[in-house]
Kinemage of the C-alpha trace (Angstrom):
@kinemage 1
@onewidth
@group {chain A} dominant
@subgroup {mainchain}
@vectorlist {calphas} color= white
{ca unk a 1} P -37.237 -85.114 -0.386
{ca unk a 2} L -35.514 -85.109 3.179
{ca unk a 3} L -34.162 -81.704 4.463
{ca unk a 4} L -30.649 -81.737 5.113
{ca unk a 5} L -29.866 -81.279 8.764
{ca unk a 6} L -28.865 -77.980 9.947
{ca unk a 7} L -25.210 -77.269 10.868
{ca unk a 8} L -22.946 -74.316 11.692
{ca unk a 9} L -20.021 -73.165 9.481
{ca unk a 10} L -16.894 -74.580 10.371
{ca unk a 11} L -15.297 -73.249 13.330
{ca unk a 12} L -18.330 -70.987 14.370
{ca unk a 13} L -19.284 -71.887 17.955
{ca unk a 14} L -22.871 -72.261 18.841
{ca unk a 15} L -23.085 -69.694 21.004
{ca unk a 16} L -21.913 -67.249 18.343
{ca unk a 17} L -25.579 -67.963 17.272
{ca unk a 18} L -27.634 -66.190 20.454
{ca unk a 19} L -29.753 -63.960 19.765
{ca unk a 20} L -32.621 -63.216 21.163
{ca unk a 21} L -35.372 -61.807 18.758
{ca unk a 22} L -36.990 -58.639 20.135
{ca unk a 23} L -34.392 -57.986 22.817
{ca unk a 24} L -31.080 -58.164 19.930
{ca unk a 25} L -33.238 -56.447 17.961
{ca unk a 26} L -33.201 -53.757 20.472
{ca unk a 27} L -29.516 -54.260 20.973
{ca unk a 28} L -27.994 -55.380 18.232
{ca unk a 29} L -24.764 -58.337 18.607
{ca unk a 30} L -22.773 -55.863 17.029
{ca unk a 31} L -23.343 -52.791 19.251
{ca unk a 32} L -23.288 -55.619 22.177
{ca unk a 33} L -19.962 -56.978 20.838
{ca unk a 34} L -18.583 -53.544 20.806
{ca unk a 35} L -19.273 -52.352 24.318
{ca unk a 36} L -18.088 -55.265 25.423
{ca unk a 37} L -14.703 -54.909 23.367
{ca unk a 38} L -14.546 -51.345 24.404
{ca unk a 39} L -14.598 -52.256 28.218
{ca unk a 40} L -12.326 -55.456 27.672
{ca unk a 41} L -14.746 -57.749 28.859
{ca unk a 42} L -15.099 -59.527 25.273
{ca unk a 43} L -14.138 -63.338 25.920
{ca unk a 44} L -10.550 -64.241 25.407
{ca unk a 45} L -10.991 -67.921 25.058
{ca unk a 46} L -14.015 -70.292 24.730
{ca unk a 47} L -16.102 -70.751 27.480
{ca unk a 48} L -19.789 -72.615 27.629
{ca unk a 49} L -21.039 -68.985 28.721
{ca unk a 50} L -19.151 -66.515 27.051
{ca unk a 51} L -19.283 -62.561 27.525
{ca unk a 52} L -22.185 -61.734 24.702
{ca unk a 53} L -24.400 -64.595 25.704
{ca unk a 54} L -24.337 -63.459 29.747
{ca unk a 55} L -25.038 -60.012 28.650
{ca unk a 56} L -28.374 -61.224 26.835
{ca unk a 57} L -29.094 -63.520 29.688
{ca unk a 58} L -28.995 -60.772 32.335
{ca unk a 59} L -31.738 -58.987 30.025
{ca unk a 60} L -33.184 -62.276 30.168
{ca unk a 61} L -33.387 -62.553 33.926
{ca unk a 62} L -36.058 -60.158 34.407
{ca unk a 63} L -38.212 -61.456 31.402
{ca unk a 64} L -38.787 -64.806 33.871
{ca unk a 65} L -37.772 -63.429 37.279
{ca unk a 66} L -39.996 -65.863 39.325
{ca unk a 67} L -37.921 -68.939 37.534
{ca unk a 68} L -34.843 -70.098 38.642
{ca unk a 69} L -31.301 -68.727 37.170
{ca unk a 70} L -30.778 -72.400 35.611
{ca unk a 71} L -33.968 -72.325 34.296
{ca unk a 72} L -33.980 -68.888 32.204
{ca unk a 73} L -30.275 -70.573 31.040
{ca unk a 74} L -32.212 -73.252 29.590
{ca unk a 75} L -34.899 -71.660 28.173
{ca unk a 76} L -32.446 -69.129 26.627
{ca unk a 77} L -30.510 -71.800 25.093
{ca unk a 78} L -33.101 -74.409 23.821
{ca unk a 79} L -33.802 -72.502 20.721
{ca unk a 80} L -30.216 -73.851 18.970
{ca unk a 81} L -30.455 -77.534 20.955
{ca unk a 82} L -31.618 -78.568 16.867
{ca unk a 83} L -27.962 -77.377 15.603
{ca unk a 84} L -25.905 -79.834 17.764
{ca unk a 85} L -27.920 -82.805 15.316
{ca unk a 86} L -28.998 -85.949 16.572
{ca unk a 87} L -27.803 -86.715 19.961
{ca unk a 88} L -26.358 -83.441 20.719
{ca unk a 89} L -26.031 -82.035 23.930
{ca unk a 90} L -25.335 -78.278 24.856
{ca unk a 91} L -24.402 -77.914 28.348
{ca unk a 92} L -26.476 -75.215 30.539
{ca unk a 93} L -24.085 -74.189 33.393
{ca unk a 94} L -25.152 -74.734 36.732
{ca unk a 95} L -25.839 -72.016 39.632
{ca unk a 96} L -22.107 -71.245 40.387
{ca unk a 97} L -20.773 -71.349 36.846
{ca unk a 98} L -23.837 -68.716 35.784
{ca unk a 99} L -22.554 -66.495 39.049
{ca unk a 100} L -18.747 -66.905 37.877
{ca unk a 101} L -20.005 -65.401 34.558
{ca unk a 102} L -21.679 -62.521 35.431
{ca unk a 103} L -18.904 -61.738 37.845
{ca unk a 104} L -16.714 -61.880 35.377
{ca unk a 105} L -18.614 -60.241 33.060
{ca unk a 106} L -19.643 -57.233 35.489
{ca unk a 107} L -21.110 -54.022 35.419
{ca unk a 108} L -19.916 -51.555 33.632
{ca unk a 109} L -20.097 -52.960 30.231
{ca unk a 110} L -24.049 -53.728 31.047
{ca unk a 111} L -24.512 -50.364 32.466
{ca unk a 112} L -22.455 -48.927 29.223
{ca unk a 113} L -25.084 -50.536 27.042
{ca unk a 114} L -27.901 -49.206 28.451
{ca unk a 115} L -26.571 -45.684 28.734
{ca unk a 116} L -25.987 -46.037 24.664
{ca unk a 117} L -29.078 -47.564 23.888
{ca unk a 118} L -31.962 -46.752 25.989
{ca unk a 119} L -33.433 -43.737 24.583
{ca unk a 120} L -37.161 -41.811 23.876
{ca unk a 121} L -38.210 -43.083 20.944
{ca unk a 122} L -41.531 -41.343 20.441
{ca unk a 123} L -41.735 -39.441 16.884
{ca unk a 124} L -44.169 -37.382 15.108
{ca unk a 125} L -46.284 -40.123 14.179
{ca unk a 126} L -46.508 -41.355 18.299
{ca unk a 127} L -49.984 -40.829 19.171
{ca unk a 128} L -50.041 -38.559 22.968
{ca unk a 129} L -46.224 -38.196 22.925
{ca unk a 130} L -45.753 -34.415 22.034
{ca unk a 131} L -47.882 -31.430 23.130
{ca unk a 132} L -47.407 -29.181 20.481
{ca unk a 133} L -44.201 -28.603 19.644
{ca unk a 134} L -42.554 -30.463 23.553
{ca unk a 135} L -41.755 -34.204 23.806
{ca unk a 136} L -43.744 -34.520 26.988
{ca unk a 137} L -41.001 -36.470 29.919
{ca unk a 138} L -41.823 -36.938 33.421
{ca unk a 139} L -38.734 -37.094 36.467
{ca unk a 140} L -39.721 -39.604 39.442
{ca unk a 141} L -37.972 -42.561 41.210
{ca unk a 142} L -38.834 -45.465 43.469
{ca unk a 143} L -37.062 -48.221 45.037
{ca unk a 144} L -36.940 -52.072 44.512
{ca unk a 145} L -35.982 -54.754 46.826
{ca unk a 146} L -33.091 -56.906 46.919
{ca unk a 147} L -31.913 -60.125 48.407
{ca unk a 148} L -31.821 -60.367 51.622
{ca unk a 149} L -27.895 -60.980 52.437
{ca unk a 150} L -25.349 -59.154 54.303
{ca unk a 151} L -23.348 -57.951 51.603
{ca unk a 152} L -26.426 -55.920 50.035
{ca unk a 153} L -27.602 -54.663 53.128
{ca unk a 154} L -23.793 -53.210 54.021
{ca unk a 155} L -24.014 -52.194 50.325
{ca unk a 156} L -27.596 -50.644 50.279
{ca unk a 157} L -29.055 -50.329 53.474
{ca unk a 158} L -33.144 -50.555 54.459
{ca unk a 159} L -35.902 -48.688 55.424
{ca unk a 160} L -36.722 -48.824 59.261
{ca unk a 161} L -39.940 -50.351 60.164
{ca unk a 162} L -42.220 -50.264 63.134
{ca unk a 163} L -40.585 -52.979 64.696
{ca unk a 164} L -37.168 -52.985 63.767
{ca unk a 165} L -36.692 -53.165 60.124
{ca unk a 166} L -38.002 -53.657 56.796
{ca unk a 167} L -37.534 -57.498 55.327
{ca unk a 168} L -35.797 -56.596 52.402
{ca unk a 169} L -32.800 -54.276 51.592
{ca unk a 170} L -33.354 -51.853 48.921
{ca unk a 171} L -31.985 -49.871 45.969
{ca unk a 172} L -32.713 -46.645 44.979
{ca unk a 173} L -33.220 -45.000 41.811
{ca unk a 174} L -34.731 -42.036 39.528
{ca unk a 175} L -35.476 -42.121 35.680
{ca unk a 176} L -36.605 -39.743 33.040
{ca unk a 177} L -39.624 -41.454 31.491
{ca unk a 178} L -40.875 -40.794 28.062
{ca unk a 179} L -44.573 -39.600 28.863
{ca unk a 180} L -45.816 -41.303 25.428
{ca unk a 181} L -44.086 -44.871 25.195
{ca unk a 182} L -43.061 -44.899 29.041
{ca unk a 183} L -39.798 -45.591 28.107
{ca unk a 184} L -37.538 -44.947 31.417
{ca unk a 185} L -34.188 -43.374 30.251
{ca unk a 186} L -31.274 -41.503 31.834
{ca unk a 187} L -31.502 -43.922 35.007
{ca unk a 188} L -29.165 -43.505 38.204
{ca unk a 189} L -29.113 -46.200 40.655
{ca unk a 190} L -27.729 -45.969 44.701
{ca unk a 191} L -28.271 -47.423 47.766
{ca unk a 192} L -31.581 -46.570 49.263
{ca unk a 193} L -29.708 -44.172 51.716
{ca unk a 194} L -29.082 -42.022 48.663
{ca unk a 195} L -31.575 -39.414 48.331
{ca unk a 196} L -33.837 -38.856 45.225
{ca unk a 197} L -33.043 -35.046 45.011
{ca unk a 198} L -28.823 -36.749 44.903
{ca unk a 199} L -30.309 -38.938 41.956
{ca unk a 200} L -32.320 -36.846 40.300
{ca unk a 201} L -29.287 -33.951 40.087
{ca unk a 202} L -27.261 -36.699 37.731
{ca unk a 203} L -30.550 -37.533 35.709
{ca unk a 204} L -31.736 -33.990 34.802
{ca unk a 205} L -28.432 -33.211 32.278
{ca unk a 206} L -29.706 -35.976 30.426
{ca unk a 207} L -32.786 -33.351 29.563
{ca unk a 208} L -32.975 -31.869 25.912
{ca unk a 209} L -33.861 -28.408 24.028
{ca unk a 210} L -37.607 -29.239 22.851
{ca unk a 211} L -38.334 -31.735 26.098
{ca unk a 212} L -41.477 -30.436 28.422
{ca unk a 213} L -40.246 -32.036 31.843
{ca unk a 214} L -42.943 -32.523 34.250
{ca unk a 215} L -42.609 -33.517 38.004
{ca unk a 216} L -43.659 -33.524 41.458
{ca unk a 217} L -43.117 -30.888 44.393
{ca unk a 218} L -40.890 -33.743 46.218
{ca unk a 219} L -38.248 -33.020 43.418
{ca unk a 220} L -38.243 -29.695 43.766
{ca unk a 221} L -35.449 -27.424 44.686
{ca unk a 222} L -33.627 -24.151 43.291
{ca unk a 223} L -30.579 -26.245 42.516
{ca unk a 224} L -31.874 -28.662 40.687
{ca unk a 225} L -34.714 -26.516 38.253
{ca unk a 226} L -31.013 -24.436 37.677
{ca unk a 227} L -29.309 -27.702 36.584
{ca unk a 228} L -32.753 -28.661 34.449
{ca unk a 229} L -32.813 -25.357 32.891
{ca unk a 230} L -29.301 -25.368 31.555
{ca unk a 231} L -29.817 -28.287 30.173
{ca unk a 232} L -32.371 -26.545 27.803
{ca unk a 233} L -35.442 -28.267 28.320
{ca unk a 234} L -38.720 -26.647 29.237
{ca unk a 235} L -39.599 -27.438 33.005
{ca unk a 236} L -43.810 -28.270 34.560
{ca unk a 237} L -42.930 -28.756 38.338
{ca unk a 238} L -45.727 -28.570 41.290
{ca unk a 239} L -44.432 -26.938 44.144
{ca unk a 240} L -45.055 -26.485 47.854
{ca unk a 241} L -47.604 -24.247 48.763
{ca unk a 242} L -45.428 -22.243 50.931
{ca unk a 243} L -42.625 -21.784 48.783
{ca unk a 244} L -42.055 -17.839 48.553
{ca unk a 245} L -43.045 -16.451 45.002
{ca unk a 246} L -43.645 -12.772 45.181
{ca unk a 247} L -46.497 -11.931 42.051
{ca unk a 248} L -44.403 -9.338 40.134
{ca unk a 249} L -46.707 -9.426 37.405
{ca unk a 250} L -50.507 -10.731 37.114
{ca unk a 251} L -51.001 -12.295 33.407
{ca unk a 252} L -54.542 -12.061 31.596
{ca unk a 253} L -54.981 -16.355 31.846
{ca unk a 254} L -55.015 -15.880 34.961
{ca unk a 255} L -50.899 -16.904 36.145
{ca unk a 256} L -48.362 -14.260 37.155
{ca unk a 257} L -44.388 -13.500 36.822
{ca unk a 258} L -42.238 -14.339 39.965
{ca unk a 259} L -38.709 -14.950 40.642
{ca unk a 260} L -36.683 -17.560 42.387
{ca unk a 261} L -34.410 -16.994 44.527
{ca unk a 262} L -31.081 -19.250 45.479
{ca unk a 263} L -30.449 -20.247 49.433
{ca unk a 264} L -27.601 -17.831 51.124
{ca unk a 265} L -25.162 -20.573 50.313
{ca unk a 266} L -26.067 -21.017 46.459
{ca unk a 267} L -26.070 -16.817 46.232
{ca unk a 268} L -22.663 -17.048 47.504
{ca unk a 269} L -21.474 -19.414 44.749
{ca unk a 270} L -23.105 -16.549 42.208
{ca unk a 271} L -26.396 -18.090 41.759
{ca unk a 272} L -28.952 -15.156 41.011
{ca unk a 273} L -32.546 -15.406 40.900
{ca unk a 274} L -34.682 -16.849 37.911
{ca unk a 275} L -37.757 -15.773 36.594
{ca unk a 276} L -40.513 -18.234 36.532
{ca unk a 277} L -44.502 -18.345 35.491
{ca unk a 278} L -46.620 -19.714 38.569
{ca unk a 279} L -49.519 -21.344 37.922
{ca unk a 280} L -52.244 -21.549 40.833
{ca unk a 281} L -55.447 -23.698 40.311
{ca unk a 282} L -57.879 -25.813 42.210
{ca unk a 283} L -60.033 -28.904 41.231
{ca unk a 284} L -63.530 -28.340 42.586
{ca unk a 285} L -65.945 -31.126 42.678
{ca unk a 286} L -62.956 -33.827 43.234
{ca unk a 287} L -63.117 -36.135 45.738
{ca unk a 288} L -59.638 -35.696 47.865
{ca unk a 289} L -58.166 -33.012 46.173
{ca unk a 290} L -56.333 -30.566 48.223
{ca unk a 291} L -57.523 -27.059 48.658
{ca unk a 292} L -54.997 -25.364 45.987
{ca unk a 293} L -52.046 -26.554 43.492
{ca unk a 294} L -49.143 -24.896 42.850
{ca unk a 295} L -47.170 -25.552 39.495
{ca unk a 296} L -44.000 -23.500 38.532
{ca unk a 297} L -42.809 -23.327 34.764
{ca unk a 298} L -40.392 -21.704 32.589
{ca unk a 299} L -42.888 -21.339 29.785
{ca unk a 300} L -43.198 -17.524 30.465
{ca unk a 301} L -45.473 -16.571 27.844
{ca unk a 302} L -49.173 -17.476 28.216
{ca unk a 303} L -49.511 -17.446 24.452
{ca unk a 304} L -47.493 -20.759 24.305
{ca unk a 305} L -49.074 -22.445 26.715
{ca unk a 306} L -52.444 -20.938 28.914
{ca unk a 307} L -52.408 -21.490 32.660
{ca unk a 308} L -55.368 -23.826 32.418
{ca unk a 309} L -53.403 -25.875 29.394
{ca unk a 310} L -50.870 -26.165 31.627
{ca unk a 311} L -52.824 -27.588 34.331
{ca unk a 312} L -54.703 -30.050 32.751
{ca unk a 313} L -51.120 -31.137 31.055
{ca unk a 314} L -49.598 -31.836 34.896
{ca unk a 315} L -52.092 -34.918 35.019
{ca unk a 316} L -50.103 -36.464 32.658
{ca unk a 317} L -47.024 -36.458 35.151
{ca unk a 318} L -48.981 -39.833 36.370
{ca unk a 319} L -47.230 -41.781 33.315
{ca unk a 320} L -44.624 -41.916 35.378
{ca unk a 321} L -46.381 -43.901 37.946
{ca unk a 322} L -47.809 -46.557 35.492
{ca unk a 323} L -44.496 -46.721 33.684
{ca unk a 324} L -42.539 -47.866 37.587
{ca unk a 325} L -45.675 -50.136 37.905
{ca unk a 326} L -44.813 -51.840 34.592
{ca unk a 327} L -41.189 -52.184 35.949
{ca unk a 328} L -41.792 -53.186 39.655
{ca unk a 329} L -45.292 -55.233 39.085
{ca unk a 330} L -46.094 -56.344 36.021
{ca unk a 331} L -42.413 -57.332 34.421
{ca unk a 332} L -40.809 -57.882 37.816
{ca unk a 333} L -43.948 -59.623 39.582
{ca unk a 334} L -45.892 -58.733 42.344
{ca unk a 335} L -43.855 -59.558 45.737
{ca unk a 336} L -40.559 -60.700 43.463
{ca unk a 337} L -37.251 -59.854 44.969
{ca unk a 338} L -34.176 -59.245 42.645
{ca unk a 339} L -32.253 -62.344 43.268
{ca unk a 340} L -28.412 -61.041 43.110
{ca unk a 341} L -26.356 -62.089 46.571
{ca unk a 342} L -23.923 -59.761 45.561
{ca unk a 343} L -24.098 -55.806 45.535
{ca unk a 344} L -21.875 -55.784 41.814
{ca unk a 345} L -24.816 -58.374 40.736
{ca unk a 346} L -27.942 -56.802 41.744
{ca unk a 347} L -26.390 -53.873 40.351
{ca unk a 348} L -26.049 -55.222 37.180
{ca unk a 349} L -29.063 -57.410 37.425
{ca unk a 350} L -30.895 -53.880 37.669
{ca unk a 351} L -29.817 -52.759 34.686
{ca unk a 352} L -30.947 -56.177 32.657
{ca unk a 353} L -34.310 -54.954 34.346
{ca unk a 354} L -34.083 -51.623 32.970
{ca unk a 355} L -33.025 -52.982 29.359
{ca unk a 356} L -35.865 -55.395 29.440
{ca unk a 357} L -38.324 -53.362 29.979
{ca unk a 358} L -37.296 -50.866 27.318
{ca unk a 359} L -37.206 -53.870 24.796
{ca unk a 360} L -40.629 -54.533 25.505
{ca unk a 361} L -42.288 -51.270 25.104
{ca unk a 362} L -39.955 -50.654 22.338
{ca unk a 363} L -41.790 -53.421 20.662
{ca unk a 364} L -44.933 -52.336 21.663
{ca unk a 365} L -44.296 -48.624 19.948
{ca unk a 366} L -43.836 -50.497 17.251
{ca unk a 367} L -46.981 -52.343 16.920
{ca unk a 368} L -48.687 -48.712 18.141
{ca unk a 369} L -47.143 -47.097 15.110
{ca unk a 370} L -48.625 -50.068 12.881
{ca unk a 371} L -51.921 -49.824 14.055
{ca unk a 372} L -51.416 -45.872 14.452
{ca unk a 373} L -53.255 -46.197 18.091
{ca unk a 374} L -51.837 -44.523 21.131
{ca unk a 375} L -49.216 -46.904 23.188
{ca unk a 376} L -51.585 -46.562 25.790
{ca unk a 377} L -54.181 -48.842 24.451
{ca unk a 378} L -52.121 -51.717 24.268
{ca unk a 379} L -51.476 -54.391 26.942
{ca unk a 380} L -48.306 -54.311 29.143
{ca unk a 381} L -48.946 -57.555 30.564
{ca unk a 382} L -49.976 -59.262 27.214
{ca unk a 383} L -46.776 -58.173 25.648
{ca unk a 384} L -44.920 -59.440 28.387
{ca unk a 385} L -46.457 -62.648 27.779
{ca unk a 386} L -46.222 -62.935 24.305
{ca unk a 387} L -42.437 -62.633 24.712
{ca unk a 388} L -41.835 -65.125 27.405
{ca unk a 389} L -44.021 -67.294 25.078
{ca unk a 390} L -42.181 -66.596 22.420
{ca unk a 391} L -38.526 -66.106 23.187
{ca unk a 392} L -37.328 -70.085 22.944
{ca unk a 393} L -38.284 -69.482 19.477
{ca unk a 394} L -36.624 -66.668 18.433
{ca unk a 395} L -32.924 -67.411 19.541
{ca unk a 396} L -31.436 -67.625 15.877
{ca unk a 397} L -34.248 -65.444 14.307
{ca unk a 398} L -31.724 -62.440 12.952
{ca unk a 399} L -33.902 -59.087 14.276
């Protein structure tokens, strides 16, 4: 018996129809539809790219960043070619009329999704995510380079090189990551002038009451473990050697009590000094290790946490590192440039990035807790893969 052909209810547009498997899965058309009503940038009349589809394709865009902008169009769209019927045509907008869209369509309501959706997601069940009772998060940043025009440099500035400058501009930025899943959450983006301590001061709020926040000594400073602390997570920071901590109180594992104490300037503003647990160790028998480590934490009682738990739990500050890699490597591509002309695009292309990469280790967490293995064990690259592979297919599969 032959199948009737498939067709769309009267009046319903096509492109009503986009969605695309794991990433609207991971944001949903209806929270999408929402943001974008909520920042008026929901599409007042019909257009062949309206707002929800160019908020999907900017996700898209760094799922296939070493194809052409046309070309991730295309292989966003060919999934519903089979509802125009026999002969039908669906028009995939050419290089200006994709840029005219995402201008239109701007940042804020992209940014305003990610805020609202990227998240941890680790629970109980999340093999290497908790030690006891913390959800273990790591605080680090990096940079990423950007097209090489003269809007973005004005807009973002480069490094200096040894002869003259770098090739590329760059942007700036500093995420929370979720030590277990390597989610990155609580992002801030700048120009690459912007410093990492300036980033990481609007990240840190973003820290919660049964978090263990681990990071290195470049991120330290009295200001910031003051705005950490009130923001009621636990803190696991390395710290210069020379940093003054007067031992006011030697602890049996081995640790001691010590205070810190604001800068002249932040005493004036009231600041007072806060006790801290210092942790001293040194890794004999490693190749390249430095003489002594330094870690500072707020975990004042040794019966919580010993000093040597507590330094064998820094290591894991390295997710961290492999998470960025993921980002800038492996989803990005080795050598790839974001490919916005435009400082308001790269800045929004950046967030697609950031969105895309949470939708694949979302996924990924998922087939962890089916499996009950750690995240770890399973393939970045490979899922990465199997999506690109896959996504043509899954335009009208409802999440």
């Amino acid at each position: 018996m032959p199948r009737s052909a498939a067709e769309l209810p009267v009046g319903t547009r096509v492109t009503d129809h986009i969605s695309l498997g794991v990433i609207a899965k991971t944001f949903p058309p209806g929270v999408v539809g929402r943001v974008l009503a909520e920042t008026g940038r929901q599409s007042q009349r019909q257009r062949d790219l309206p707002a929800h589809v160019v908020v999907y394709y900017v996700i898209a865009l760094a799922l296939y960043l070493n194809v052409s902008s046309g070309e991730v169009l295309r292989c966003l769209l060919e999934g519903i070619r089979w509802l125009a019927g026999p002969g039908g045509r669906i028009r995939v907008a050419g290089r200006s009329g994709i840029s005219q869209a995402r201008t239109r369509l701007g940042v804020e309501p992209v940014r305003r999704l990610h805020d609202e959706v990227v998240a941890p997601i680790a629970t109980p069940a999340t093999r290497g995510a908790f030690h006891r009772a913390w959800r273990l998060v790591s605080l680090d940043g990096s940079t990423l380079d950007v097209a090489d025009t003269a809007g973005n440099e004005a807009a973002f500035g480069r490094p200096g090189a040894g002869r003259g400058h770098s090739a590329y501009p760059k942007i700036r930025f500093v995420s929370l990551v979720e030590n277990g899943t390597h989610v990155l959450f609580a992002t801030e983006v700048g120009p690459y002038k912007t410093s990492e301590m300036a980033l990481a001061a609007k990240v840190v709020p973003a820290l919660r009451a049964g978090m263990l926040c681990l990071a290195d000594r470049g991120l330290f400073s009295f200001a910031l473990w003051s705005k950490a602390t009130q923001a009621g997570a636990d803190l696991l920071f390395r710290v210069r050697k020379d940093l003054s901590l007067p031992c006011l109180e030697r602890l049996g594992d081995g640790s001691y009590m010590s205070r810190l104490r604001p800068e002249k300037a932040e005493r004036r503003q009231g600041a007072t000094d806060i006790p801290v647990r210092v942790v001293e160790y040194a890794l004999d028998g490693v190749e390249g290790a430095e003489e002594r480590y330094r870690l500072l934490t707020t975990i004042l009682e040794p019966e919580k946490a010993s000093a040597e738990e507590l330094a064998a739990l820094y290591r894991e500050r390295w997710e961290i590192e492999t998470a960025l890699d993921e980002l800038k490597t492996h989803l990005r591509g080795p050598g790839i440039v974001l490919r916005s002309r435009t400082p308001g695009l790269v800045v929004q292309e950046f967030w697609g990035l950031m969105m895309a990469h949470f939708a694949v280790r979302g996924l990924m967490h998922e087939a962890a807790l089916r499996k009950d293995v750690d995240p770890d064990r399973l393939s970045y690259t490979h899922t990465v893969r199997v999506i690109r592979r896959k996504l043509p297919l899954y335009v009208l599969t409802p999440p």
